[in-house]
Structure formats: C-alpha cells, structure tokens
Residue, then its C-alpha position, 0 to 999 in steps of 0.5 A: x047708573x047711580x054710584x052706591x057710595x059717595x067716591x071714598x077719597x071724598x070721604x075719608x078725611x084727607x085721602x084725596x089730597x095725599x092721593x092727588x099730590x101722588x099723582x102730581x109728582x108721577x106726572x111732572x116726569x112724564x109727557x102730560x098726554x103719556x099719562x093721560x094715555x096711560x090713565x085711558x089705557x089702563x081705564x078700558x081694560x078695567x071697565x072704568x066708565x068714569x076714568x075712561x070718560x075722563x081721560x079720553x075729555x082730557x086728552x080731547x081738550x089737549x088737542x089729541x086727534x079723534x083718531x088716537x082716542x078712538x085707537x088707543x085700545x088698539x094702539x099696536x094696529x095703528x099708526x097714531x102712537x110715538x115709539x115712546x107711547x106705545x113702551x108706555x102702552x105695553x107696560x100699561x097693559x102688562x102692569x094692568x094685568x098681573x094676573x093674566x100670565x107667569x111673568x106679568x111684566x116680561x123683560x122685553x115690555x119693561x127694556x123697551x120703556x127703558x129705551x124712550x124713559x130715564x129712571x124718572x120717567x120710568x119711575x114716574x110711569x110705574x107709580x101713574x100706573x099703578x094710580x090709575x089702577x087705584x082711581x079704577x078700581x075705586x070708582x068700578x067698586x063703588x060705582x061712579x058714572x060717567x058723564x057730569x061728574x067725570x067732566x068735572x073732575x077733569x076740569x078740576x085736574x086741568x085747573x090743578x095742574 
C-alpha cells in the first residue's frame, strides 16, 4: 500500500510537535503499557494497520507477553489483563464507538475506570484515547502502511519518552 499523501502532521507546519506534547502529557499519568493497550486497542477497531503495528512493536519491546498482544482483541475471554486494564479496555471500545449505541459511554464502563484510576488517570486516559482515535483516523484516511515506517515511529517514541 502506498499512502496518497504524506502523513499531515508532517505536513502542516508544527502540527506534530503540538500533537505529540499532548500525548506526552496524557501519558505521564498513566501506566506506560496502559496507553499502549489503549492505542492497540482503539487501533484495531478503526482499521489502522499502521498504529495497530506500531503499538503491538512497542508493547512487544517493553516486554509484553505474546500472549496479551495476540488477546488484546479479545481481552474480556482471557486471563492476561489486570482489572485496571481491562476499565481502560471497556472505556477504549465505548469511547471508540460513539456510534454504535444510545448511551456510548454508559455509567458502569466509566465508574469501573473510576475505581482503578484518580481524576489524573482518568483524565489522562480520556485524552489517550481520543488521541488515538486522531493518529487513526489520520493514518487510514491518507493511507499510511504499516511495517518500516510504523517501526520507525515507534522508535522515535521510545527515544522521545
């Protein structure tokens, strides 16, 4: 796959620095692999091949288990997941899928990321999600493939942080 443009937060001057000190912020509340869970998650329900790929490098190069990465789309059916990971999960697909019913994000997804999460957790989680849903939709509009250059970047984001 070829992407049609270059990715536009290299394009538009500036863009990628306000986008990426976003995303530092949101991630210094929250549990390093937590984010990368969330960005996995949110990734392969958007059809992201590019985030999806970066995501599951990254949380393979932290030490994350073959085992979570190949069930994170299937995180409520297995063992791998911590009770805080699976609030951040549920809140992830909820918050992924505004569309999909009358009361996107119901009370009980959101008062059970409450219980594992303070206001800065929860707050930091909210904003990495919606992130991702960003960087998604970015990269499946214009195309961006995975492989070389999701590797890349993951790279540059390990260096970053």
């Amino acid at each position: 796959m070829e992407p049609r443009i270059p990715n536009p937060a290299l394009t538009v001057p500036g863009a990628m620095q306000h986008i990426l000190a976003l995303g530092t912020l949101a991630k210094k509340a929250l549990p390093a692999k937590t984010a990368l869970l969330v960005q996995l998650r949110a990734s392969q329900i958007n059809g992201c091949g590019f985030c999806t790929d970066m995501h599951a490098f990254e949380l393979k190069r932290k030490g994350d288990s073959d085992e979570r990465l190949w069930s994170v789309a299937v995180w409520r059916d297995t063992p791998y997941f911590t009770d805080a990971e699976r609030a951040a999960l549920a809140q992830t697909e909820a918050a992924t899928r505004l569309d999909d019913r009358a009361d996107p994000v119901p009370d009980a997804v959101w008062d059970e990321a409450r219980k594992h999460y303070d206001d800065a957790a929860l707050s930091a989680l909210v904003l990495e999600i919606a992130l991702i849903n960003f960087w998604n939709r970015v990269n499946v509009t214009t195309r961006q493939p995975a492989g070389k250059a999701a590797h890349q970047a993951a790279e540059m984001a390990a260096a970053a942080a």
